[in-house]
N, C-alpha and C positions, 0 to 999 in steps of 0.2 A: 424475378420475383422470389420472396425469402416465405416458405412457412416457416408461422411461426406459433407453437402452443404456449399456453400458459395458465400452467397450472394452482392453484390454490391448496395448501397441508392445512387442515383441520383437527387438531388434537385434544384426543377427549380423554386424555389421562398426562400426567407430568412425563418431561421427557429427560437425557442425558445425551449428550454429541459431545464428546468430552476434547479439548485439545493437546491432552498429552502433557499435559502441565498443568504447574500449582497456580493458585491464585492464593498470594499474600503468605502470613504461614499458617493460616487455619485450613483452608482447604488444599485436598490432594488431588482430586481431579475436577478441573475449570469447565465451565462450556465453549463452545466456540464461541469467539464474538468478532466480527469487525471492527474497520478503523473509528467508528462514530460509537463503540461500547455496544451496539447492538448485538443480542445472538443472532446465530447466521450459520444454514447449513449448507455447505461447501459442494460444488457441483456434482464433484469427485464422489459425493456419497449419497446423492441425488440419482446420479446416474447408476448407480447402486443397485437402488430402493426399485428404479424401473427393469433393470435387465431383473433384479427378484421376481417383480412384478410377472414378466414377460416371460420365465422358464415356468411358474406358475401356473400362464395361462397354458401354455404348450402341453404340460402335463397332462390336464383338464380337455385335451382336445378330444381325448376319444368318446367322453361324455357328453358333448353339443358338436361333433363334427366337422372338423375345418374343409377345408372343399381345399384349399391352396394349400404348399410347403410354406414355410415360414424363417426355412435356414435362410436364404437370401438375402429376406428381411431383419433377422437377427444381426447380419454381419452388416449391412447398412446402418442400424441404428446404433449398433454398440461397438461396431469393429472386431475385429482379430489382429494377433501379433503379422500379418502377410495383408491384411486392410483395413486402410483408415478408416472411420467410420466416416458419415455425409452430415451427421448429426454433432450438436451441440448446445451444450446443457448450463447456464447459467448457476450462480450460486444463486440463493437466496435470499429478499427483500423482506421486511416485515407489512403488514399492511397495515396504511394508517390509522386504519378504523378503531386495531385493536392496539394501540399504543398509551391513551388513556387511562385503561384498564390496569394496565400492570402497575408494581412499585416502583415505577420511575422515580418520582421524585423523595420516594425515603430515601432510594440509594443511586444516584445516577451514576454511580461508577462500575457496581456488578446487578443492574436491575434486572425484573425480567427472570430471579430465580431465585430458590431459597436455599440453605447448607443444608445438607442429609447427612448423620452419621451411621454409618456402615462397619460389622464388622461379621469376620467367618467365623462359624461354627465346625467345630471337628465335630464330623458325622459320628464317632465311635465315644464320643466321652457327651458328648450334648454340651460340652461349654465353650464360651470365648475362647478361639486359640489367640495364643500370645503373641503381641503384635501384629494385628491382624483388622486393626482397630484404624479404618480411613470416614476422611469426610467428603464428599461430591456434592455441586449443585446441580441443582435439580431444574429444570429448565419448566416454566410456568405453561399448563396447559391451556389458558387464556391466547398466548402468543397465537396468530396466523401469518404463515410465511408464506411467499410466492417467488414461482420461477418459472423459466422460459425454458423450452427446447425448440432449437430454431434449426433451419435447411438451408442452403442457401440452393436455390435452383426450384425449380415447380415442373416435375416430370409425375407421370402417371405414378410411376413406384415407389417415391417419396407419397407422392398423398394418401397411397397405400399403410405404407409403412406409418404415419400420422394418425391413422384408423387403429393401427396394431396399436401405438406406445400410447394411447389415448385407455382402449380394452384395458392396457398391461398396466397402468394409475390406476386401475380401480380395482387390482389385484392385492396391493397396496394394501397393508395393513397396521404394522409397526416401522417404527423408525427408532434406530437408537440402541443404549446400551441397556439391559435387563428386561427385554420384549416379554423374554420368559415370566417376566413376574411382576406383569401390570404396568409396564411403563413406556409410555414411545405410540400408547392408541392412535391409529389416526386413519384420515381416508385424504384421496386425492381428488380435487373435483378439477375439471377444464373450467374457466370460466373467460378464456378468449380464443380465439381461431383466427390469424389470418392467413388467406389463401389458401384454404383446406376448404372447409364446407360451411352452407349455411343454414341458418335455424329461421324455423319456420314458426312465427307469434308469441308464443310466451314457451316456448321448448326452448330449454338449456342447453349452452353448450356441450355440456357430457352429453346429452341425449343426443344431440346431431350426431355428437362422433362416433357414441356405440352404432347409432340405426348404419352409419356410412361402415363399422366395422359388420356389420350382423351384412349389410346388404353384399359386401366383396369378399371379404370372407367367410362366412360360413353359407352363403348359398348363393356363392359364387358368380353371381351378377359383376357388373361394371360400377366403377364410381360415381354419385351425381356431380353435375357441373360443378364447375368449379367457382365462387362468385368473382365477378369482375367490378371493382371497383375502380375509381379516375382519380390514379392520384396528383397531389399535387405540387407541383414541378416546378421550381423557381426559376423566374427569369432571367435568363443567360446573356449577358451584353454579346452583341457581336465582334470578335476581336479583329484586330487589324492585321493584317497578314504580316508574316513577318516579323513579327511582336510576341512577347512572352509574360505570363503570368506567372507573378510573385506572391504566397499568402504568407502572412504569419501562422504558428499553430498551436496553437492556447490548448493544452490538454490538461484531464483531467482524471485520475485514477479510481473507476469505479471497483476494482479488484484485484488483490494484489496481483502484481507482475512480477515474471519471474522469465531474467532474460541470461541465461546459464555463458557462463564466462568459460567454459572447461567444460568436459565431460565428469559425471558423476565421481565424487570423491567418500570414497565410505558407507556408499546411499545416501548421499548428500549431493543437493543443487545449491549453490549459492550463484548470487543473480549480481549483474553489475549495476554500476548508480547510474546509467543513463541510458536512455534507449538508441541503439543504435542507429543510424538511417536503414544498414540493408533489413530491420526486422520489419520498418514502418513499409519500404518498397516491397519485401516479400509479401507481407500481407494483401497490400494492394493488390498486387502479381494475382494472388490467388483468391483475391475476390473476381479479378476479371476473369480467370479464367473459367472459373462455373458458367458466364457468359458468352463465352467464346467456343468454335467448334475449330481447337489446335490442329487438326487433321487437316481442316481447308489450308491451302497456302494466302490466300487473303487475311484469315485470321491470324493466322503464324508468322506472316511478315508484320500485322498492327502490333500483336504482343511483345514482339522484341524489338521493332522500335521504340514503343514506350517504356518498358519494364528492365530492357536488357542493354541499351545500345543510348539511355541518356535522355528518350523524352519526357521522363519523369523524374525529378531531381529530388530528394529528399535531404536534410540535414541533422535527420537526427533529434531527439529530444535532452532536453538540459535541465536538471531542477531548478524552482523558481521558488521561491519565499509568495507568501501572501498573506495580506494585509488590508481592510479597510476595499475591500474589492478591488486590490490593484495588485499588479504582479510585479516580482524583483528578479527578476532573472539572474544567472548565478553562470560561473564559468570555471573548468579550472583551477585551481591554484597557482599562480605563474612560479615558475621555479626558479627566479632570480627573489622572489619576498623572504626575508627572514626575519623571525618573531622575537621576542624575548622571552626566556624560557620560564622565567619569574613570573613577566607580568604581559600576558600573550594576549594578543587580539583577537586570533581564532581560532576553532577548536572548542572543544569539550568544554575547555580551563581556563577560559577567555574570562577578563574580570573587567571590569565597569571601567576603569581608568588606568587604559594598556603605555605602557612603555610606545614611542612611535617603530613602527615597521622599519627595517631595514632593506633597501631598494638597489640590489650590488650591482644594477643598470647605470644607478646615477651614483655609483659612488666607485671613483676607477681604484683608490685604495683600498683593499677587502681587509676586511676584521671580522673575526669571530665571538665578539661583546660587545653586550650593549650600549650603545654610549651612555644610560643612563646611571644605570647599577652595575655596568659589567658583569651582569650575569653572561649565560653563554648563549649565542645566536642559534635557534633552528629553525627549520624550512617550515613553512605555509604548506599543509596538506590537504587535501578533502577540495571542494568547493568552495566558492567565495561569491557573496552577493555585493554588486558595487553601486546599491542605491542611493538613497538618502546614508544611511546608517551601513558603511562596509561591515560586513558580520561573517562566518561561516555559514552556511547552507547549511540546513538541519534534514539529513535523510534520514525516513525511517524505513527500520523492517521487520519483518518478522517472521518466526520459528512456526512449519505445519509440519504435523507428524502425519504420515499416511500405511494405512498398514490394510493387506487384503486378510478379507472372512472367509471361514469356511464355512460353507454353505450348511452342511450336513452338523454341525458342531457350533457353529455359531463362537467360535473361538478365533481368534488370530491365527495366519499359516506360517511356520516358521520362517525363516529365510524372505520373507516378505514386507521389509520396512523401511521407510525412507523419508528425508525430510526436506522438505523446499524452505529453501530461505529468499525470500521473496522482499522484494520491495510493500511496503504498506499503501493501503489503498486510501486515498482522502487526499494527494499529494498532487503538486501543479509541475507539470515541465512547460518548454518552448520551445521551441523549433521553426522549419520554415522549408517551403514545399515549392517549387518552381516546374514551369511544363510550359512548352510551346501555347501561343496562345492560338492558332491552329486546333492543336489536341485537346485542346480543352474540355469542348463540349463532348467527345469518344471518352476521355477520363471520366468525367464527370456519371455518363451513362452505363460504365461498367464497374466503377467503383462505388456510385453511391454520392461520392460528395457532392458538396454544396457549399457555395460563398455565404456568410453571416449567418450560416445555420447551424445545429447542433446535428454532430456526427458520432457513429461510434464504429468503434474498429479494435478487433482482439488481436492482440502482440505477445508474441513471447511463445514459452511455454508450457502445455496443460490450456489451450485453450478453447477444448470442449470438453473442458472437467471444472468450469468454475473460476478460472484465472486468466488474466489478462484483458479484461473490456475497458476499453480507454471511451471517454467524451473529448470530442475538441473544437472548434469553431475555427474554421478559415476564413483567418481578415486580410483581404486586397493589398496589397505594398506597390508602391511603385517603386522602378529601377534605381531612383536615386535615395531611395529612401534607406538608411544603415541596415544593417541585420539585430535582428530580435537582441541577442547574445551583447550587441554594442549600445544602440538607442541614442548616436549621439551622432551627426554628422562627418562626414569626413573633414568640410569646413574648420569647423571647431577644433580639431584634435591635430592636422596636419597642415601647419599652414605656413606658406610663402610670402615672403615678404612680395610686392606688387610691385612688376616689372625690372625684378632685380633675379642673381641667381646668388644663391646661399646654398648654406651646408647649416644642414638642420636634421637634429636628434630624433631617429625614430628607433620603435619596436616593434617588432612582428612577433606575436603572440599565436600560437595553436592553438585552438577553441576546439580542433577534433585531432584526432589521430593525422597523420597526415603521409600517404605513401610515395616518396620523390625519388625518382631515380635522375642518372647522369646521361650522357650520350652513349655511353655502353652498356646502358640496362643496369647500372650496380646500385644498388640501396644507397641513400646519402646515411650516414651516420654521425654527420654533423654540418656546419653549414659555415663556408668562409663566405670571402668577397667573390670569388668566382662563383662560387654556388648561387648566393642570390642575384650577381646580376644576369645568370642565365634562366632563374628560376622567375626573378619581377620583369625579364626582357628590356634591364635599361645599360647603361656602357659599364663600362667596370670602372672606368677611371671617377666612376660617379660616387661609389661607395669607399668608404674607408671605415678601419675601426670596430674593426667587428666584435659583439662578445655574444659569444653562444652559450645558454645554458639549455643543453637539447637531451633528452632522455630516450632510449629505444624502448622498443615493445615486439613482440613476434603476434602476427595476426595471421590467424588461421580460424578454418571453419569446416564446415560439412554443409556436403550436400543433398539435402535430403530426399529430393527426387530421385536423383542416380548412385547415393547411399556412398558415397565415398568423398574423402577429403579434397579441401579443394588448395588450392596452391597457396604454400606459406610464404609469409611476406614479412618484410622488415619496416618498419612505419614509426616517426618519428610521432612522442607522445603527446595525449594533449597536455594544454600546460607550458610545453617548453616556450623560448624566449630568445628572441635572438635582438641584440642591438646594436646598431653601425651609424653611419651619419651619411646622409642623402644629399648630394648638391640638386637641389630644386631648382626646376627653370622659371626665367620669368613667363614665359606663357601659361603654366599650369596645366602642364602635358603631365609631370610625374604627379601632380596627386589625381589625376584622372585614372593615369595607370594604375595607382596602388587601389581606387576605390574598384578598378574595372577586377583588381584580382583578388580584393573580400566578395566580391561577388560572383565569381568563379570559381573560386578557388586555387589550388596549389594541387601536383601531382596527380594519381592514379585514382579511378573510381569514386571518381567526387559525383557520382551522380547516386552513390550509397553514403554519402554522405561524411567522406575523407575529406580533408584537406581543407578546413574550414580555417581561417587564419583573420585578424586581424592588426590594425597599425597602430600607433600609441590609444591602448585599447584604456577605457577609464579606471579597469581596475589597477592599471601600473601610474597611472597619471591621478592631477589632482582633480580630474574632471567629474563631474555629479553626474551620473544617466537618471534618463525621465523611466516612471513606470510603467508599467501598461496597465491600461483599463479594461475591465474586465464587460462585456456587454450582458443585457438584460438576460439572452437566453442563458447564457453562462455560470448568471447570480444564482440561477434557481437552482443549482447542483452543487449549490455552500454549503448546503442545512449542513447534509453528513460529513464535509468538513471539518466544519465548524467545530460538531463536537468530539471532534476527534484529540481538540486540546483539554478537554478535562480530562483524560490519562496524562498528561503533562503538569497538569495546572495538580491532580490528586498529586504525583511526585514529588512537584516543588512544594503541600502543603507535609506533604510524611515528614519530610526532610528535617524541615522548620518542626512540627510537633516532636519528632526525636529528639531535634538538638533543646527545646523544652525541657522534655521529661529528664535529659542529662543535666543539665544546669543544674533539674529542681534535686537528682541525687546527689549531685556533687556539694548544693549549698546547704541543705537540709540531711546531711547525711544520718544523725544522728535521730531524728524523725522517721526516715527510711526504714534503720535497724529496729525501729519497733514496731514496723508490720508484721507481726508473727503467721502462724496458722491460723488463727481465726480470721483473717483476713482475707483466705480465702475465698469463702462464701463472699465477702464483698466484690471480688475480682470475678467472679462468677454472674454476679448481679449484675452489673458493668457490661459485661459479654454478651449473656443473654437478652439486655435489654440494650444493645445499643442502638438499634433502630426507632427507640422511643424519644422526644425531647428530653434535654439535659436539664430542662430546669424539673421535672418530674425524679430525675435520678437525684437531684439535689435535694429533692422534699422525704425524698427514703433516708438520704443522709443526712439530713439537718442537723445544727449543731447550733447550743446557748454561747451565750457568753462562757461558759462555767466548760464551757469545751466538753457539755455531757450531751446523750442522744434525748433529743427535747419532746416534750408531750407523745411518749409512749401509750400505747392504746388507741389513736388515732390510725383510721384505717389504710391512711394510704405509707403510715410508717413500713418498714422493713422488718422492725422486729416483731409487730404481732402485738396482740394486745398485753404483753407479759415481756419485762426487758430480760434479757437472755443475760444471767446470771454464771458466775464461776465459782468454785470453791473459798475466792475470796471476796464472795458478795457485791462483789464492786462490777462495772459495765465492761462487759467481753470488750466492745468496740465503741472505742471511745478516747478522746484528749488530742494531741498534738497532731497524730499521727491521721487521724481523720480528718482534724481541720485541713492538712495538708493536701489531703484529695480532692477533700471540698473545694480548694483555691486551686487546685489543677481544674476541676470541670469548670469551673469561673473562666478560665481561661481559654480553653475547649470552645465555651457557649459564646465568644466574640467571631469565630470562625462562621463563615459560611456553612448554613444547615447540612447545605449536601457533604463536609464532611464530618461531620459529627461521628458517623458509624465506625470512620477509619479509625480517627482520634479517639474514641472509645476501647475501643479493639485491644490499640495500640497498649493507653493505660491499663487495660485491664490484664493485659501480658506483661505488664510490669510489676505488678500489684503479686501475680501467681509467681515471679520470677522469684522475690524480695522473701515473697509466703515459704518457699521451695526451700531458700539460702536459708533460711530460721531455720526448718525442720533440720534440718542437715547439719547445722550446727547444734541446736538442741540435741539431737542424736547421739553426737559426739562426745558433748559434757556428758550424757548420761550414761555413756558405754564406758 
């Protein structure tokens, strides 16, 4: 059983959680936001807010009495650098109540806040010091956030402990940057329990928890029961003895993940593009183990059967493209593809109508140019989706800055700062999870899962500070059914002519890492004919023709129970590619072998999810893989998805409005050169108001035929009831040079509303750039 609380932030003044970086070039420090644009405050500084909470309340103890110590309980909830803590602290969720409320939709790209300008004052002169002058959003006190602290396990001193960090939320009083001076109000209420305690008629969850805090600690009584609910438990088919369970595993990234490739570089994590198997099996591991008593030799022999020794097989997760609720699964790069460097297929730089791939599998003459343009050949890197549409796999990530406070100062502590580059949250992998169908139903009660249900499972990490919560659904496969990563039958892809024996073209592709040794224990560092026919178990004289293109990698790891490295290894990388030509029998003995060994695997610790291989895979061939479909429970966890491509779709529109406003300088130059200084007040106007409709900015800047500012005195003009005159009587703002704005917002107003604010912005920083280049040159004639 897991308690679990879940807290409710109520903020009754604006707040600031800043991410250490800019937004756009007006603002200098951003809020946080997640993958879907929402703000969002990060476990890491949640967990924060409570140990404040909780040295608060200890303080305070001699004043109401505590009857118990409370060290024990501290190191439980929050850890020390010598123990982990048993506790874990989710990021936070907005609630959808108050979602309406905000300026979503003026601005779906930074909603949810306004710009503040900020700037220092020298204490000894009373004025603006120089340069000193920043802007910050302001995060909306309307927002309501929520979050979870969860246990896994239900022992007396955990429900204990659940009393305390319940008290320690309502110690609780700011959150955020400038507490000192109005901002960051707020209180923490519970408004769920489970497995802690229950409320009795219309008593709130915080009331149960303080009466359960007031009842054990402070006058030292016992806990009340505990409630017992029946949960509900899906039906388990009977397996057949003997038999083994295959699932697909459709996940889903609730927060970024962060799975460290190295140790720390500079106070820097950077994270790899896919999830390992052994982090998917470690996890497992040590969800069981809160369930298990590792001491008895009964449980010690179950645990390492399943987690240590193969009855749990894991393969690892793959990014996946998605679309229309269907998934594209992605693999590798195979290291025989080359691109054309001109007019490339994948990649960043990939353009609409690529030059064809170069496949130095099927092509026993090697060349370095394109046959098209003789540009120059390079290699396929990153991932590759081989759906309908072969494309690159788009991963994202991104940059957190995390730095510790000082308590007493409320300042950052020197030497204290570090940054996760993490995988982005909103993103689809694949995978696929195998186990005796025997063990199933013991998996199934110690870890949690479930067939066609939504699951979750934190990876990686930092993951009881806010990082790493995965969704995924396990879908049933059967034995003969391809692997996730292929989706095409063996049938199709390798096939013998019927009742004849030929020699027929294949390739064996790496889909993982893969660790193969020889009869003497020595790493293979590449692969002839002897190699694979000891490695597929078929005669040698069967294979001819080999062409490897095989890349190394050194895999090593730590062990974080017994704190020390664990044995470094040589593992052939994914990606590679090896190709020979097969004499097939007429029976269909070899492609039963080759399908028996994508399903097993190749070499060393395939039960963490090494050695995943398959045979003319569809990304090297002309063959189409089907998609997957995504099921009902699956769809509902698209919303924040979904909108995690308007930062994509905001990017492609910046782009397009830049290369715009270039055009409009380049063809209208001499228009440009007459926006002087008084143009700036227009470029201000612009700024200020660009959260308002554009056809209203167009009614301040109306213009006649006669290219003058029309019907002056009208209130919703710019100028005022009185046209703003010069020395030479004639209109400050006015003629070519304004038409020319006015046909840039014409332009502006055919875009989607949500970007209007950007495109605004944008011109209005072009308007102040143009204003700037005048003075400066005016200056100059006059010096």
């Amino acid at each position: 059983m897991t308690i679990r609380l879940t807290f409710e932030i109520i903020l009754e003044s604006d707040y600031h959680v800043g991410a250490g970086q800019r937004a756009g070039l007006t603002v200098d420090s951003a809020l946080l936001r997640d993958h879907g644009n929402a703000p969002v405050l990060r476990g890491t500084a949640l967990a924060g807010l409570l140990r404040d909470g909780l040295r608060d309340l200890v303080e305070q103890a001699d004043s109401f009495g505590l009857k118990r110590s409370t060290e024990e309980a501290c190191k439980r909830l929050f850890g020390t650098p010598a123990q982990r803590k048993r506790w874990s602290y989710s990021s936070s969720q907005l609630s959808e109540a108050v979602l309406p409320h905000t300026n979503r939709d003026k601005d779906p790209i930074r909603w949810g806040a306004q710009d503040v300008a900020r700037v220092r004052i020298e204490p000894r002169t009373r004025r603006a010091a120089p340069q000193q002058l920043f802007t910050e959003e302001e995060g909306d006190r309307r927002l309501r956030f929520q979050f979870t602290a969860a246990c896994e396990g239900e022992t007396e001193n955990d429900r204990a402990d659940a009393a305390l960090l319940a008290a320690a939320a309502r110690m609780v009083r700011h959150l955020g940057a400038a507490r000192r001076r109005g901002r960051g109000v707020c209180r923490l209420d519970l408004i769920a329990a489970e497995n802690f305690v229950d409320k009795a008629g219309k008593q709130s969850w915080t009331q149960a928890a303080l009466d359960a805090f007031r009842q054990y600690w402070l006058e030292g009584e016992s806990l009340p029961a505990v409630p017992r609910k029946t949960e509900a438990v899906s039906p388990v088919s009977t397996p057949a003895a003997g038999g083994q369970k295959r699932f697909r595993l459709l996940a889903l990234l609730q927060e970024p993940l962060l799975i460290a490739y190295r140790s720390e570089t500079a106070n820097a994590y950077e994270t790899l593009d896919n999830v390992p198997g052994t982090a998917i099996l470690g996890a497992l591991a040590s969800r069981a183990a809160y369930h298990l008593d590792l001491d008895a030799p009964a449980d010690h022999i179950l645990f390492t059967r399943l987690f240590l020794r193969g009855g749990v097989r894991v393969s690892g997760l793959m990014p996946a493209g998605y679309a229309d609720y269907s998934l594209y699964p992605s693999v590798a790069a195979p290291q025989s593809l080359q691109q054309c460097e001109n007019y490339p297929r994948y990649g960043n730089n990939a353009v609409k109508s690529p030059h064809p791939v170069h496949n130095r599998l099927h092509n026993l003459v090697q060349t370095r140019q394109c046959a098209v343009c003789q540009g120059k050949l390079e290699e396929v890197t990153g991932y590759v989706q081989f759906g309908a549409h072969q494309i690159s796999q788009d991963i994202r990530r991104r940059e957190e800055i995390h730095i510790q406070m000082d308590r007493v100062t409320g300042r950052a502590l020197e030497d204290n700062f570090y940054t996760y580059h993490a995988l982005e949250a909103g993103q689809w992998l694949v995978g696929e999870l195998t186990c005796e169908a025997a063990d199933w139903p013991q998996v199934q009660a110690l870890t949690g899962l479930a067939e066609n249900q939504r699951c979750e499972l934190r990876l990686g990490k930092a993951t009881q500070r806010g990082y790493g919560l995965v969704h995924f659904v396990l879908e049933p496969m059967k034995d003969s059914d391809p692997s996730p990563w292929v989706l095409q039958p063996m049938a199709k892809r390798v096939l013998a002519p019927a009742g004849t024996e030929a020699w027929q073209a294949v390739s064996l592709l790496f889909l993982t890492d893969a660790i193969l040794i020889d009869a003497w224990g020595r790493f293979y560092q590449t692969l002839d004919a002897e190699a694979l026919a000891s490695l597929l178990q078929v005669n040698r004289e069967h294979i001819r023709q080999v062409q490897p293109f095989v890349s190394m990698r050194q895999v090593d790891s730590f062990n974080s129970h017994r704190r020390l490295p664990r044995w470094r290894e040589q593992a052939i990388q994914a990606g590679s590619v090896v190709g020979f030509e097969l004499l097939a029998d007429s029976a269909g003995q070899t492609t039963k072998r080759l399908q028996q060994v994508e399903l097993d695997g190749l070499g060393l610790r395939r039960q963490e999810g090494f050695g995943r291989v398959a045979f003319n895979h569809p990304a090297l061939s002309a063959g189409i893989a089907r998609e997957i479909g995504l099921s009902q429970d699956m769809r509902r966890l698209i919303v924040p998805a979904v909108e995690a491509h308007a930062l994509q779709e905001k990017a492609d529109f910046r782009e397009e409005w830049l290369g715009i406003l270039d055009r409009s300088q380049a063809e209208h130059a001499g228009e440009w050169r007459k926006i002087t200084t008084v143009y700036s007040a227009v470029g201000r106007l612009i700024f200020i108001y660009r959260y308002r409709p554009i056809n209203e900015i167009q009614k301040w800047l109306a213009i006649n035929d006669a290219l003058q500012p029309v019907a002056l005195g009208q209130p919703q003009q710019l100028w005022g009831n009185k046209p703003l005159l010069g020395r030479d009587k004639n209109a400050r703002v006015s003629g070519e040079e304004l038409k020319l704005i006015h046909d840039l917002l014409g332009q502006l107003a055919k875009y989607p509303a949500a970007y209007w604010p950007a495109g605004l912005e944008l011109l209005a920083e072009r308007i102040g750039e143009q204003a700037e280049l005048s003075r400066i040159k005016e200056g100059s004639r006059n010096g």
